[in-house]
ROBA-871789 format. One record per residue (C-alpha): x, y, z. Coordinates in pm, 1 decimal. Layout:
BEGIN
> X, Y, Z $
...
end
This chain:
BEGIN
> 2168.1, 759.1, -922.8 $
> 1948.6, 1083.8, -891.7 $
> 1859.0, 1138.8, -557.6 $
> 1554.4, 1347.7, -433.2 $
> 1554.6, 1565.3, -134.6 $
> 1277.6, 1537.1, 94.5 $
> 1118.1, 1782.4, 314.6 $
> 943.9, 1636.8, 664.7 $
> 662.6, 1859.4, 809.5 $
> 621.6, 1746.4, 1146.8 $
> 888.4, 1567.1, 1401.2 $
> 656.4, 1392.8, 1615.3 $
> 605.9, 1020.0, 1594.5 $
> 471.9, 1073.2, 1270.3 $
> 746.7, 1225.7, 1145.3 $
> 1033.5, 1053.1, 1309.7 $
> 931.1, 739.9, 1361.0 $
> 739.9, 660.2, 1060.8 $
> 816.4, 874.9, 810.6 $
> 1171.4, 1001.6, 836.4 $
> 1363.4, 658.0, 848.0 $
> 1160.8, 498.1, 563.7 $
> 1274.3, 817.5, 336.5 $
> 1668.3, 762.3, 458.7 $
> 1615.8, 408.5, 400.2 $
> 1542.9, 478.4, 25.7 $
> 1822.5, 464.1, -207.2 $
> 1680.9, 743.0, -378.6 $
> 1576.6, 1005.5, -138.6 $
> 1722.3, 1148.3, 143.1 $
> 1600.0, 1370.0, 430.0 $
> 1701.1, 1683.8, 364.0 $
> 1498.0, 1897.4, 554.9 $
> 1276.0, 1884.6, 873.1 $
> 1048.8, 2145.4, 974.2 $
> 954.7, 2134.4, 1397.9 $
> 935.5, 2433.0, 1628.9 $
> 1037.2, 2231.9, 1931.5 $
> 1409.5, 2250.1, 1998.0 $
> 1400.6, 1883.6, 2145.6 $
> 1274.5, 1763.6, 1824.0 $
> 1537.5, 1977.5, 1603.2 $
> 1778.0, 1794.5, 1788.8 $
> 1695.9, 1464.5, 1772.2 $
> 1637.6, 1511.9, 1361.3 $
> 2005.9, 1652.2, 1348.8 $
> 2085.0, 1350.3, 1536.2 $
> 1947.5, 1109.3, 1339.8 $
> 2042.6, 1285.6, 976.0 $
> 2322.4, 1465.7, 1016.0 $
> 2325.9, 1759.9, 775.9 $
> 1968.9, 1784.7, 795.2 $
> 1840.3, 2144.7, 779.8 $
> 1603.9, 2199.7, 1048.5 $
> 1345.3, 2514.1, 994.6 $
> 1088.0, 2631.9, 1242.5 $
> 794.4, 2692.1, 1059.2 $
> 665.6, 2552.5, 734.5 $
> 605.9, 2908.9, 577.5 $
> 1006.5, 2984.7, 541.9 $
> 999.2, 2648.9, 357.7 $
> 714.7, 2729.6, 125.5 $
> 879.3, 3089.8, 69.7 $
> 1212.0, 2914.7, -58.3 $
> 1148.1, 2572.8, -168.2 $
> 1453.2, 2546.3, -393.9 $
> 1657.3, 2227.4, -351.1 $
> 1335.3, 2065.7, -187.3 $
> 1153.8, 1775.0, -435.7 $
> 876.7, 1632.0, -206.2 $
> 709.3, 1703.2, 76.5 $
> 543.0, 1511.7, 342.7 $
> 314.5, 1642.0, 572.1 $
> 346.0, 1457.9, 971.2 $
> 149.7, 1746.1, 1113.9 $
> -188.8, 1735.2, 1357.4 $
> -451.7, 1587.1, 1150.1 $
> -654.2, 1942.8, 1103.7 $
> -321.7, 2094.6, 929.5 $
> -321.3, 1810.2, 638.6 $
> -532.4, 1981.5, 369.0 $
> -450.2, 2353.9, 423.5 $
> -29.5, 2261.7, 419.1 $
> -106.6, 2034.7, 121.2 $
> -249.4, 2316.3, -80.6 $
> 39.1, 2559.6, 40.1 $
> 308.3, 2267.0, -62.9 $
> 125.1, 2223.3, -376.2 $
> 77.2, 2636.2, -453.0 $
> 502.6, 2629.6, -368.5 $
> 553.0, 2387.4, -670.2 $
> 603.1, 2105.6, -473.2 $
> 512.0, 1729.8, -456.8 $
> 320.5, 1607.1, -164.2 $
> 266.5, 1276.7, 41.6 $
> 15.0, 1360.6, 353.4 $
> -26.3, 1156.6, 636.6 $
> -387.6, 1000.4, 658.5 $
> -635.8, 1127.5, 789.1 $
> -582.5, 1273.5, 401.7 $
> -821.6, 1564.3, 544.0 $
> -1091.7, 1651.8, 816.8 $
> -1403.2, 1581.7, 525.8 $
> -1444.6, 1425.3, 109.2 $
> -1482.9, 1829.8, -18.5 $
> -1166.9, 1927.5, 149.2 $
> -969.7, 1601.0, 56.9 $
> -1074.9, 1684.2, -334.6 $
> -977.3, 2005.7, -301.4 $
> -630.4, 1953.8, -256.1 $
> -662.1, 1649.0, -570.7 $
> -780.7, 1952.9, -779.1 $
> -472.5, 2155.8, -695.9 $
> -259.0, 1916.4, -750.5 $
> -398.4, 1810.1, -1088.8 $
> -392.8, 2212.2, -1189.0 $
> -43.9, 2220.7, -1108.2 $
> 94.2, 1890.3, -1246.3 $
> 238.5, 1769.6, -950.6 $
> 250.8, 1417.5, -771.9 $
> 38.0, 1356.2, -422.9 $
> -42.1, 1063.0, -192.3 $
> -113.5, 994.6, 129.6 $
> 69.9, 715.3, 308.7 $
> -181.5, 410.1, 343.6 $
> 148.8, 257.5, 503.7 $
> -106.0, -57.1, 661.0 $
> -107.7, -143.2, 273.3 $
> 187.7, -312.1, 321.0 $
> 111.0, -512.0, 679.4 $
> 229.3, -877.2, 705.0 $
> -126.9, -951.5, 759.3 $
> -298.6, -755.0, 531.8 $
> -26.1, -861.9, 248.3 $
> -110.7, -1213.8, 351.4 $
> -460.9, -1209.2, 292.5 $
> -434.4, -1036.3, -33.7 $
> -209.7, -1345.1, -128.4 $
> -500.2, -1569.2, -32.4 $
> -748.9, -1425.4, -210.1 $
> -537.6, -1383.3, -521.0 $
> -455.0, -1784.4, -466.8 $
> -827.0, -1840.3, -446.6 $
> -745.1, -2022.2, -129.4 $
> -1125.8, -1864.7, 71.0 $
> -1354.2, -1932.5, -220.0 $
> -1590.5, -1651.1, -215.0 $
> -1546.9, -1416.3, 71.2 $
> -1840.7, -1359.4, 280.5 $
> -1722.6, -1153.2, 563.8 $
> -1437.8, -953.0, 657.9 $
> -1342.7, -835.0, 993.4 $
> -1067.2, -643.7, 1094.8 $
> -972.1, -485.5, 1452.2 $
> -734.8, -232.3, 1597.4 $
> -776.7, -268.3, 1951.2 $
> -586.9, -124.8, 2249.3 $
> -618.5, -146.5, 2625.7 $
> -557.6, 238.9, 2736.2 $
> -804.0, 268.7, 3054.5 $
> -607.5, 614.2, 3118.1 $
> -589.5, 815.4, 2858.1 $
> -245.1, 929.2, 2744.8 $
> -389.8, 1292.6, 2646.6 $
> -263.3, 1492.8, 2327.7 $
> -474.2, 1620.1, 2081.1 $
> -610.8, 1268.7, 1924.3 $
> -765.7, 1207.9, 2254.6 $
> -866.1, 1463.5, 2402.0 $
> -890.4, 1725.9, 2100.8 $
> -1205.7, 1803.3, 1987.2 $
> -1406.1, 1693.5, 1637.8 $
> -1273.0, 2022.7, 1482.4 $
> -913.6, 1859.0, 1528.4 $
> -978.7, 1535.1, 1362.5 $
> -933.6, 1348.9, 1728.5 $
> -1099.8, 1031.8, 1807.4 $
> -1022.6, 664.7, 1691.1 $
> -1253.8, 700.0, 1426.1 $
> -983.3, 947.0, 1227.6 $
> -685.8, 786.7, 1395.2 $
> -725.3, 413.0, 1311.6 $
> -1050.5, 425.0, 1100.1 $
> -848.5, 575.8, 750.2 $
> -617.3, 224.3, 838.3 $
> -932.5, -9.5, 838.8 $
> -1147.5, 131.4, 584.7 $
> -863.0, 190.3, 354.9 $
> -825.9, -185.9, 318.4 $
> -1152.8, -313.0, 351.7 $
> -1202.3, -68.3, 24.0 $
> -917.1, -225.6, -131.5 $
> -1009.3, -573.3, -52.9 $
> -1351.8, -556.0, -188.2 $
> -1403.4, -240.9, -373.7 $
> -1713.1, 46.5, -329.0 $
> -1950.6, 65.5, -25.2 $
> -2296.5, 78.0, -80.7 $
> -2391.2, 129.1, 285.7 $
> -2246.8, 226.3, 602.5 $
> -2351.1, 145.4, 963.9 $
> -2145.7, 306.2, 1274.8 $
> -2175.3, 278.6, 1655.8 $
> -1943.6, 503.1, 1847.6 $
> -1861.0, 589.6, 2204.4 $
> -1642.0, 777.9, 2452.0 $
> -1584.8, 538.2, 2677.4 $
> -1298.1, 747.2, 2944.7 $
> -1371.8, 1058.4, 3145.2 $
> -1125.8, 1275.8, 3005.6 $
> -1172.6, 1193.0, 2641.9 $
> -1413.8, 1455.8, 2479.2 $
> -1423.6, 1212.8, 2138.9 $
> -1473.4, 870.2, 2036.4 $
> -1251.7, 602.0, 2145.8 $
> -1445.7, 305.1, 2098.1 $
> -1592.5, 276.4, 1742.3 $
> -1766.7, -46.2, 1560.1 $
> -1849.8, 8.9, 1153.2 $
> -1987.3, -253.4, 975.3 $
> -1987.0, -185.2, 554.4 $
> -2153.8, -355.4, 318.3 $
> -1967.0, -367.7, -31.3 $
> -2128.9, -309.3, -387.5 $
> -1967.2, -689.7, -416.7 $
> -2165.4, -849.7, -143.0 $
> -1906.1, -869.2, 105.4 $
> -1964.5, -769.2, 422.7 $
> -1664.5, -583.6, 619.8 $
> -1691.1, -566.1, 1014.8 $
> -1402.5, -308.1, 1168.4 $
> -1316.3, -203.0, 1503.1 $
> -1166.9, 10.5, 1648.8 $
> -1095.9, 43.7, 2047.2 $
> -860.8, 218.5, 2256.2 $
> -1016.3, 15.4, 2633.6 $
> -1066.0, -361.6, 2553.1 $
> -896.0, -532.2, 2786.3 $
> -933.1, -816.8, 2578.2 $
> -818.8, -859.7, 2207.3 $
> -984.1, -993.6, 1925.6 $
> -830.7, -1119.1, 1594.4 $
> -642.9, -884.1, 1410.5 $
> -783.1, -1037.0, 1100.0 $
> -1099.8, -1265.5, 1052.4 $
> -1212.4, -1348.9, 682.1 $
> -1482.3, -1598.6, 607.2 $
> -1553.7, -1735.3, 267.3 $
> -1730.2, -2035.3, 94.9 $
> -1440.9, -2253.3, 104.5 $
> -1213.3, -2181.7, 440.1 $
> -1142.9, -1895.7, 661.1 $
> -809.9, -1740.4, 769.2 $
> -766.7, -1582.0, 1124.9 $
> -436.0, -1391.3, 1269.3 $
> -385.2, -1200.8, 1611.8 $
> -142.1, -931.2, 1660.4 $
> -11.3, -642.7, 1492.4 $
> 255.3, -617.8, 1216.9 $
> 610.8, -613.7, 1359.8 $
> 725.9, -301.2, 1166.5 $
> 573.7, -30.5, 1401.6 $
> 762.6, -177.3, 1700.1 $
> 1059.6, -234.2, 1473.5 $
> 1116.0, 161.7, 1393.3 $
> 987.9, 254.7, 1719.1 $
> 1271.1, 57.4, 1895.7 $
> 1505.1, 253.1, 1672.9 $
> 1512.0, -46.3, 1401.9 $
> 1573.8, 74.6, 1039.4 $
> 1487.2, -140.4, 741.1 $
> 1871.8, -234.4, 556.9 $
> 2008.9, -292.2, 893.9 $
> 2111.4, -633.2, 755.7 $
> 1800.0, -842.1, 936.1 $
> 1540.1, -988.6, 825.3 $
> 1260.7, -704.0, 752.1 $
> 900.7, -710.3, 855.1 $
> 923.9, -1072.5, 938.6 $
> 651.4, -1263.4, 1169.0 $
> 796.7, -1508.0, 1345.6 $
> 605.8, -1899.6, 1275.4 $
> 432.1, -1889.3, 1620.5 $
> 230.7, -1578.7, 1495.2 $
> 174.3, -1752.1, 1182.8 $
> -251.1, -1719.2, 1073.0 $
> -491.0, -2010.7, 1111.7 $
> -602.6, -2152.3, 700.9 $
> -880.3, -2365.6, 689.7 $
> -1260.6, -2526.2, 845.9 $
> -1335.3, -2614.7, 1193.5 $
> -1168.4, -2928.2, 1315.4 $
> -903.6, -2858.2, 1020.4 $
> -684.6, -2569.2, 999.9 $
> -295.7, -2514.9, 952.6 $
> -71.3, -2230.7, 951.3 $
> 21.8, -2060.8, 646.7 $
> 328.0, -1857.1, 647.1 $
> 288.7, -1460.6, 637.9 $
> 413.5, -1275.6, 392.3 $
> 676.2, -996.4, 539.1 $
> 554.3, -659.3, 590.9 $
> 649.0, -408.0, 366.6 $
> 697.6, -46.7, 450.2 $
> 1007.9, 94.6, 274.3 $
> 737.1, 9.9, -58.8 $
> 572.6, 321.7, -33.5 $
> 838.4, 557.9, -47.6 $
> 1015.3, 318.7, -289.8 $
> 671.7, 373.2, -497.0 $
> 714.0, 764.0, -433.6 $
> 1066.4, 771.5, -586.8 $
> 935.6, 578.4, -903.1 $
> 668.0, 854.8, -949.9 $
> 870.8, 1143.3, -930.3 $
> 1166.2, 1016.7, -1103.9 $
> 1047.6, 746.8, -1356.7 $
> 694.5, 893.1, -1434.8 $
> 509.8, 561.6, -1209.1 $
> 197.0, 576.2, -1066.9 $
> 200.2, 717.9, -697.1 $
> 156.6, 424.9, -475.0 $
> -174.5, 537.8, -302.5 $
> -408.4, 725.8, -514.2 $
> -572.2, 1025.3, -293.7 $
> -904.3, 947.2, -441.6 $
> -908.7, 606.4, -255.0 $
> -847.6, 840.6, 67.7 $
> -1118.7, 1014.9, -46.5 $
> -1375.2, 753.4, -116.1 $
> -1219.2, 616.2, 301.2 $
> -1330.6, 979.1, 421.0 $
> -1651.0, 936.7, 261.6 $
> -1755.6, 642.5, 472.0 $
> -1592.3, 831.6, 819.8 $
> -1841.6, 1118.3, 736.4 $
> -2058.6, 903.1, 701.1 $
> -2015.8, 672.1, 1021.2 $
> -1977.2, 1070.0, 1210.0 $
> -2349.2, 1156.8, 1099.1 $
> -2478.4, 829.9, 1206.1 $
> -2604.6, 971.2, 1573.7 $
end
């Protein structure tokens, strides 16, 4: 079975929680190199893939790519775009973490070089393949909502104290705020839900003293189909709304709580550990249905390990790449948007 070797740019919980055990958990890739300048981090990659080679800085690695087939880019959110195009200018294949880039012109600048040099990019939409999210697309393909009316979708934290690091306290020029954290998450799949926006609305606030961006952010989108999607996104309500509320002619489908596979790999967790993957347990199970008559409907199991699964059929048996960067672009489109609203 060919086997590609993967670079990871970036050991923070990017890289080592999402990114790096999804690769090892592909049959056909393995993490061959990780590229981190803090000797904690270089440790704890060596731990975790032994025979890893660990490099400093990203520039050694773009001076001698050889042996390296992809590489994927867990970096601060203002380094996305300018590694890309270095990755992509070193002959290499490229997944990016989202935010894709800081604006639309940067984010199809880097499609452009990657289309002049005939090489494969993405950007890892990994929310795509969320219990919940996976769930409703089953509904609507099952016709089960009749037309849908309204969507609204929420990532919602309480965080009175901000933890500080760069996405909170950083500054616009670093991509911080909510808006570019959880914002390319929501508007991602209210775009692939129900298609092209046709006009954006956006309230946004810094609600804590020592946060210089947004971290309380409300856009409401109104799709070239007619539906209408609501999305939040707060890091201080101290109480939660429904992960997912959808609203349609016939029923409406309502779920609280976040997919399981973000607490899986961050309690160490690795998909093929011979359980059950991405599972929600019954009790978590969405509401299907009217007022006064509603049931559960099993969820469908989340689905990480897909995407890089997705990236291995690209690169090795000419597939489509599993997220297409113009969708990120078209998601950074309504962000800029939602930024110039005040």
């Amino acid at each position: 079975m060919a086997s590609l070797n993967v670079a990871v740019v970036g050991y923070g919980l990017a890289g080592s929680v999402f990114h790096a055990p999804l690769i090892a958990a592909e049959p056909r890739m393995r993490v061959a190199a990780v590229v981190t300048s803090s000797a904690e981090r270089a440790d704890q990659a060596r731990h975790e893939h032994p025979g890893v080679r660990v490099i400093a800085a990203a520039d050694e690695l773009f001076a001698d790519p050889a042996g390296i087939d992809l590489m994927v880019i867990a970096t601060p959110n203002r380094t996305h775009a300018p590694l890309a195009r270095h990755a992509l200018a070193a002959g290499l294949p490229v997944v990016v973490d989202k935010p894709f880039a800081l604006t639309a012109a940067e984010g199809e600048q880097v499609i452009a070089a990657a289309e002049a040099a005939g090489l494969a990019l993405s950007v890892f939409q990994n929310r795509r393949w969320d219990s919940d999210f996976r769930t409703v697309r089953r509904l609507l393909a099952d016709g089960e909502l009749g037309e849908v009316r309204r969507f609204e979708s929420r990532f919602e934290r309480w965080r009175p104290v901000s933890k500080g690091g760069w996405r909170e306290i950083g500054g616009l020029d670093d991509g911080a705020g909510i808006l570019y954290d959880l914002g390319p998450h929501l508007v991602d799949q209210a775009l692939t839900l129900f298609g092209p926006v046709v006009d954006v609305y956006a309230e946004w606030d810094s609600r804590r003293a020592d946060v210089r961006v947004d971290d309380d952010a409300f856009l409401a989108l109104t799709h070239a189909s007619g539906v209408r999607s609501h999305l939040w996104m707060n890091a201080v309500a101290p109480q939660l709304g429904p992960r997912l509320r959808v609203l349609g002619s016939e029923s409406g489908y309502v779920c609280y709580g976040l997919d399981p596979q973000e607490d899986a790999l961050r309690s160490g967790r690795r998909p093929g550990d011979g359980k059950p993957w991405g599972t929600v347990e019954p009790e978590r199970w969405g509401l299907l249905g009217v007022e006064g008559d509603t049931r559960q409907v099993p969820s469908e199991p989340g689905d990480y390990p897909a995407f890089y699964a997705g990236m291995a059929a690209a690169l090795l048996d000419g597939a489509a790449v599993p997220v297409d960067p113009r969708d990120a672009v078209a998601a950074l489109r309504i962000l800029e948007r939602a930024r110039q609203s005040r």
